[in-house]
C-alpha positions in Angstrom: 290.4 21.3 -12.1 292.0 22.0 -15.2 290.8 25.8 -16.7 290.5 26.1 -20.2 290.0 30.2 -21.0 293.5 31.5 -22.0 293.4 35.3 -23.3 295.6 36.2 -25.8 299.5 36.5 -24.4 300.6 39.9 -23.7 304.1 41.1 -25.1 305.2 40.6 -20.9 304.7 39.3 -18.0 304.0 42.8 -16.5 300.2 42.5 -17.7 299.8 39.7 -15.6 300.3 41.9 -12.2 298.2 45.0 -14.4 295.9 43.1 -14.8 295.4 41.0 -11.0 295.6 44.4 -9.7 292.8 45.8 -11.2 290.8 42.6 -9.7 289.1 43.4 -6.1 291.1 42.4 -2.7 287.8 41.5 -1.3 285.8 38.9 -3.4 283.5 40.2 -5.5 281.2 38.3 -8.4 282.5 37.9 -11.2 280.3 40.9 -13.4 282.1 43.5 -10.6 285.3 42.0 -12.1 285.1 42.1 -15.2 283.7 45.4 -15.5 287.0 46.4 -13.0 289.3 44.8 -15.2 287.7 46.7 -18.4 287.6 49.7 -16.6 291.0 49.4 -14.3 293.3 47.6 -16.8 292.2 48.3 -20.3 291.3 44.6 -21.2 288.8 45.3 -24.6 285.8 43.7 -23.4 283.7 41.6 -21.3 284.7 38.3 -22.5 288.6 38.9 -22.8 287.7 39.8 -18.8 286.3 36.5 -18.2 289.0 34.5 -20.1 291.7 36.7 -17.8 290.0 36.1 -14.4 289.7 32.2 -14.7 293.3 31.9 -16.6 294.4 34.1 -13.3 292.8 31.6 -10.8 294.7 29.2 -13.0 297.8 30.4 -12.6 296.9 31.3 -8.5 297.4 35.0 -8.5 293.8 35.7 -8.6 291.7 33.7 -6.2 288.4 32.1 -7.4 286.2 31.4 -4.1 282.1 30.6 -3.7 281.6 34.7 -3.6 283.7 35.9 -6.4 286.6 37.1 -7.5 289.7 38.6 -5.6 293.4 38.9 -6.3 296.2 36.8 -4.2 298.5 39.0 -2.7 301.5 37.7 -3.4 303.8 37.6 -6.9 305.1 34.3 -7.7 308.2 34.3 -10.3 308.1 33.3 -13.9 309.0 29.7 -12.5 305.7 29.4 -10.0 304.0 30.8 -12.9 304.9 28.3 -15.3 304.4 25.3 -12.9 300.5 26.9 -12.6 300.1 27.0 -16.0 301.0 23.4 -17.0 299.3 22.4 -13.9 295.8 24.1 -14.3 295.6 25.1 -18.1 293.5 22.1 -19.9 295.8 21.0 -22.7 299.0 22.3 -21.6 300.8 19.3 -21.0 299.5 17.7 -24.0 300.6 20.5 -25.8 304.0 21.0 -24.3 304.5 16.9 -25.3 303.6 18.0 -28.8 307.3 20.0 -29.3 308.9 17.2 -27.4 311.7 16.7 -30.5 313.9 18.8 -31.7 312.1 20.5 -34.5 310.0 23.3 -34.8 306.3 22.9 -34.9 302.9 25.2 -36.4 300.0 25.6 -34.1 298.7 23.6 -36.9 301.1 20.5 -36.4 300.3 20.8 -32.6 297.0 21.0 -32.7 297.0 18.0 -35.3 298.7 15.9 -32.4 296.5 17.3 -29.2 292.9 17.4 -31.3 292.2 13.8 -29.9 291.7 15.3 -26.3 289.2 18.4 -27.3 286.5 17.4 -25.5 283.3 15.6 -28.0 281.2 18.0 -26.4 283.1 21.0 -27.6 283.6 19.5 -31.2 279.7 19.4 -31.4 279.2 22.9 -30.3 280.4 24.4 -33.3 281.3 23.9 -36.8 284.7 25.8 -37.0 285.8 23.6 -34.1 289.1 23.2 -35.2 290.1 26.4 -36.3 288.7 27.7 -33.2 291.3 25.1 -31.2 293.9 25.6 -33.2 293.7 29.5 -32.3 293.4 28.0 -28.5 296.2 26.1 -28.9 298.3 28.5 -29.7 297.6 31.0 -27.2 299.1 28.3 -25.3 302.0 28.2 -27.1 302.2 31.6 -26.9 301.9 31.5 -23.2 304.4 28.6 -23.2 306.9 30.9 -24.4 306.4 34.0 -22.2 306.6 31.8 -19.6 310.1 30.3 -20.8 308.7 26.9 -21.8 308.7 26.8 -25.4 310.6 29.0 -28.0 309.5 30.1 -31.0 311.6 30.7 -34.2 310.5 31.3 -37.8 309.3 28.1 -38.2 306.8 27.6 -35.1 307.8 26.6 -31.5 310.0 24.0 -29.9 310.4 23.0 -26.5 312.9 25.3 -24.5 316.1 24.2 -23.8 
């Protein structure tokens, strides 16, 4: 199942492991977490918490079972990372497709060529839906280039070499 809450992307790596630490080892529901991960690793609210504990499931350092939340003890590199993330993360590959040539794109310009696969349901749910996705989709791209699959210059992002 592809997971579609990405938080913002941090200026590292590093939060990733601050922030799966603060998670429980034992599984605990996912309130319990959150308030951990507010409390334990500085993450501004409730919501960010949420988005952070289902984009760590994603990406398999936080483990996402019937009972809860609880961290994976084990750190897989940037590449692991990145193979999770354009595995798990609804619209990755899509969006990773989108800087397939050689010039730099806008999260505008790759939104414009991924907006066919928001779901209709989530266009309906609100009437700044693609302002909202376009912010989505570039937290991807964001993410894409943390984890050493995009770049990003002055005039948007491109596929990593």
């Amino acid at each position: 199942m592809k997971r579609k809450p990405v938080p913002p992307a941090p200026p590292s790596l590093d939060r990733i492991w601050t922030v799966r630490d603060a998670a429980p080892l034992v599984p605990e529901p996912e309130d319990d977490c959150c308030r951990r991960l507010v409390e334990r690793a500085a993450v501004p609210d409730r919501g960010t918490a949420s988005a952070w504990l289902v984009f760590l499931a994603a990406l398999g350092v936080v483990d996402d079972a019937d009972s809860g939340y609880a961290r994976v003890r084990s750190d897989p590199g940037r590449a692991a990372l990145a193979d999770a993330f354009r595995e798990n993360v609804f619209l990755v590959t899509e969006v990773l497709a989108a800087l397939e040539d050689t010039e730099s794109r806008t999260p505008a310009d790759v939104f414009e060529a991924v907006r066919e696969r928001v779901p209709r349901w989530e266009r309906s749910k609100r009437d700044n839906w693609a302002a909202f996705w376009t912010d989505r989709v570039q937290r991807r791209l964001d993410w894409a280039v943390l984890l050493g699959l995009a770049e990003r210059d002055d005039d948007g992002y491109r596929k990593s070499e």
